[in-house]
C-alpha angles and dihedrals in degrees: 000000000000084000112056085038085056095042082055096050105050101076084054089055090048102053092043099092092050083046096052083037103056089039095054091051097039083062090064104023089055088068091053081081093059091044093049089048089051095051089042096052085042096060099048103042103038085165115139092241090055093041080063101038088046090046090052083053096057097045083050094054093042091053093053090050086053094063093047114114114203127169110257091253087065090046095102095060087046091054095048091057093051088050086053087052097049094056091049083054099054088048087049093048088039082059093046084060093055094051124078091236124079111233133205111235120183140161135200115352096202103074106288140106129213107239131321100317123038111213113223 
């Protein structure tokens, strides 16, 4: 009876690890959408109303990164997506420059920058 149950079970051992693997990625790469979709809108509309609204975007995404828990193993794909949104950042906030309205531009609210400047 403990046999077959085991031969059963085997397949299932071997394709564990693909399976964690591809869910703890899936938890950060599924942000880099929204970040894509953010780059593209922000090259087409460069209004000062847009710059705002894209900028709103952004903090919106970085708050919920921030709140992304991966094993230490999957930080370096979280880090490289905050990297990516912090150069979206500094070409929003090289926009909002060039804009005649100041803009607010923040990043992560619970202690941590984005990278190794914090735009403000």
């Amino acid at each position: 009876m403990l046999l077959p149950l085991l031969t059963l079970l085997f397949p299932l051992f071997k394709f564990m690890p693909a399976i964690y693997r591809w869910r703890m990625r899936s938890r950060i790469y599924r942000w880099y959408a929204e970040l894509e979709t953010i780059d593209s809108a922000m090259n087409r509309e460069q209004s000062t109303e847009n710059v705002t609204r894209h900028i709103g975007l952004l903090n919106t995404l970085e708050q919920n990164v921030c709140n992304i828990s991966v094993p230490l193993s999957f930080s370096e794909e979280l880090y490289q997506l905050r990297l990516h949104s912090n150069l979206l950042r500094e070409n929003l906030g090289k926009m909002a420059e060039n804009t005649t309205t100041s803009v607010s531009i923040s990043g992560c609210v619970v202690g941590k920058q984005w990278g190794s400047t914090l735009l403000k």
